[in-house]
N, C-alpha and C positions, 0 to 999 in steps of 0.2 A: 834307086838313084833318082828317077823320075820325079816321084813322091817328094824327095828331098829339097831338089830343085823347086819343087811347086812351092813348095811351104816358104823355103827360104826369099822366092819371088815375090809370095804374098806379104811376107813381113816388111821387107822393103817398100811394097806399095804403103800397106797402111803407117808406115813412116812417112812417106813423104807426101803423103795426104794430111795426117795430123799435123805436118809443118807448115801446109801449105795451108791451112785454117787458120791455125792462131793467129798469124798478124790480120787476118782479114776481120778475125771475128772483132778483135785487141779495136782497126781501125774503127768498127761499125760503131763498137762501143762509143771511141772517144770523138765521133763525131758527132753522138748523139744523144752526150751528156749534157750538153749546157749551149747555151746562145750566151754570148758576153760583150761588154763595149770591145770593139775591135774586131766584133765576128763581120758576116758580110752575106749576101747574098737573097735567094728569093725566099728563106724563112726569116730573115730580118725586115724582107717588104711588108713579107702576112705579118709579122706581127707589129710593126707604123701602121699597116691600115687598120688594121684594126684596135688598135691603142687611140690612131687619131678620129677615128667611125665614133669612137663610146666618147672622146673629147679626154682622152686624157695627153694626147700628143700635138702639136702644134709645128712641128718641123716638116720637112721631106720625107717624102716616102722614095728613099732613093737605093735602101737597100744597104745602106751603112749603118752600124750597130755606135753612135756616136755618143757626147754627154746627151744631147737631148734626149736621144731615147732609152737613155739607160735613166734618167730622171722620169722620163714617163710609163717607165718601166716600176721604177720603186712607186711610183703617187699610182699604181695599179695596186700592186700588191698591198700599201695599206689601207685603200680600200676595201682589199679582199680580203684581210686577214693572215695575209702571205709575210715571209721572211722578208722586208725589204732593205734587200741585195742588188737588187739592178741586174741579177741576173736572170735567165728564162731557163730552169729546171725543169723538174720532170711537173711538180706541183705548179708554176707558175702556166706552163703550157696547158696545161690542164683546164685552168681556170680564165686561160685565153681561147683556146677551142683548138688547140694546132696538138699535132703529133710533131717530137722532134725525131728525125727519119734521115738519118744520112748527111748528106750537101745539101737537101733538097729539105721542100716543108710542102707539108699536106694536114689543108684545113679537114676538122673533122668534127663532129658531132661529141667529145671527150667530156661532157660535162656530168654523167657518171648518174642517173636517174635513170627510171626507165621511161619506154615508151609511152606508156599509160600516163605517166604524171607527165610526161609533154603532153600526149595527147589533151589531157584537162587542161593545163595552164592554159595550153591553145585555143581550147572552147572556150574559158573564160574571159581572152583578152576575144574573142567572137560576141562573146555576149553583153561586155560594158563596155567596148569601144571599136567595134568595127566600123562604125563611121568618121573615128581619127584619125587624124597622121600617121605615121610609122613611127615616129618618135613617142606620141601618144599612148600608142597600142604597146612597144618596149614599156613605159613606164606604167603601166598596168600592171603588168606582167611584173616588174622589176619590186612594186611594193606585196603582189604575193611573195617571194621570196625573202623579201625585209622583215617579213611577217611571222617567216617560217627559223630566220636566223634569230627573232627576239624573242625573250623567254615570257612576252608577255601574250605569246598566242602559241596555236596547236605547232607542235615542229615538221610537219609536214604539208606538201604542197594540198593533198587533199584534203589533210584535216584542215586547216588556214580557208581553202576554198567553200571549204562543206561547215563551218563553223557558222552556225543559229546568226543569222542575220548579219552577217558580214558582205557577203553578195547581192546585189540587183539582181542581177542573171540568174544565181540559185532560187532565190524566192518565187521569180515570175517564169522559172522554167529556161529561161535564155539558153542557159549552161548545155540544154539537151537539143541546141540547133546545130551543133555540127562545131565545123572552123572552117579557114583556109590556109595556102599556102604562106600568102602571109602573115597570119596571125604565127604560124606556126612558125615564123623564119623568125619574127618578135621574141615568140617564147625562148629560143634557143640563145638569140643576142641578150636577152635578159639574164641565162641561164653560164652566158660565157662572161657576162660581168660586165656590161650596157647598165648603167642605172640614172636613165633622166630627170627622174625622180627628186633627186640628189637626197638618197636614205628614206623616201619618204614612209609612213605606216600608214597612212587616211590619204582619201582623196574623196571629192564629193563635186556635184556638179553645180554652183550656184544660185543656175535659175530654177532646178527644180528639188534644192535640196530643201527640209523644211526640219532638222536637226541643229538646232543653238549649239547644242554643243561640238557640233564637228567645225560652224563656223568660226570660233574660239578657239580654233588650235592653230598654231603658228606654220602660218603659210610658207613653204621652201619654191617652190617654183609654181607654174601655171601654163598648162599644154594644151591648147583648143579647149575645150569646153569643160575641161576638168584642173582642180584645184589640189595641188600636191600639198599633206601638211605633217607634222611630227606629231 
């Protein structure tokens, strides 16, 4: 009779334990499917700051999910190749650097490479521009990547870097002094879709470039001492 009682106890419990998950779990989901005009909060701040950091947001960072930043929302994603929906998915988040997590948002490192090719992108914005800006040092960084999405160079961040005369840094050994932190916070804003570059593939330095033909490609922008061009 004992025995019987136990059992019957236990079934009960894991009943109202299985009930007592599904909505919780049902909620976690649906809180952490999608950011949309109308959402709110401190994952709608991280992602104003950060849409307005790379220039593609121009409003308040006030935590309101409104048309402006559902517009600087879409002019992200076709930059990036993304659905542009205006919405902040699991792909869009992804390619902004945030985890979406709840009520809540936590920036994160999500941009899916590994260590090791940060590691390098980082030694190489150490080796061609640590004496730039931070702006500078991202858009270094931002046309290896350019480099790496066009099918006219290696598709990878090491091939693109280690590719026969493409680097200052690789030829003259630069690439093997190290980094720091923040070439290394560059590489990552690069990696989360920062590109001051605006698309660029070349950059070259003016007063010590001595290639006709890199000065003959049409210049997109110009960052301290270096010359972004297509």
């Amino acid at each position: 009779m004992t025995t019987a009682k136990t059992r019957i106890v236990a079934v009960i419990l894991l009943v109202l334990a299985v009930a007592l998950a599904i909505p919780l779990a049902t909620r976690s989901t649906a809180n952490a499917e999608v950011i949309k005009q109308g959402s709110s909060g401190a994952t709608v701040r991280t992602i104003q700051t950060k849409l307005k950091n790379w220039g593609y947001y121009t409003g308040s960072v006030d935590g309101i999910f409104g048309s402006k930043t559902k517009s600087a929302v879409m002019y992200f994603q076709r930059r990036n190749g993304l659905v542009a929906d205006g919405i902040v998915g699991t792909k869009t988040a992804k390619a902004l650097g945030i985890t979406l997590s709840g009520s809540s948002s936590s920036a994160t490192n999500s941009s899916g490479i590994s260590n090791k090719d940060l590691y390098l992108l980082s030694c190489c914005i150490y080796g061609e521009a640590r004496g730039e800006s931070y702006t500078g040092k991202v858009a270094i960084a931002a046309v290896v990547l350019n480099r790496v999405r066009s099918s006219k160079f290696p598709n990878t961040i090491s091939g693109v870097i280690y590719q026969a005369g493409a680097f200052t840094c690789v030829a003259d050994g630069q690439i093997n002094l190290g980094t720091n932190d923040e070439c290394t916070r560059a590489a990552q804003d690069a990696l989360n879709g920062w590109d001051p570059s605006c698309g660029a593939l070349y950059y070259y330095n003016p007063v010590t470039a001595t290639s006709s033909w890199i000065r003959n490609r049409p210049i997109l922008v110009t960052i301290g001492r270096h010359v972004f061009c297509s």
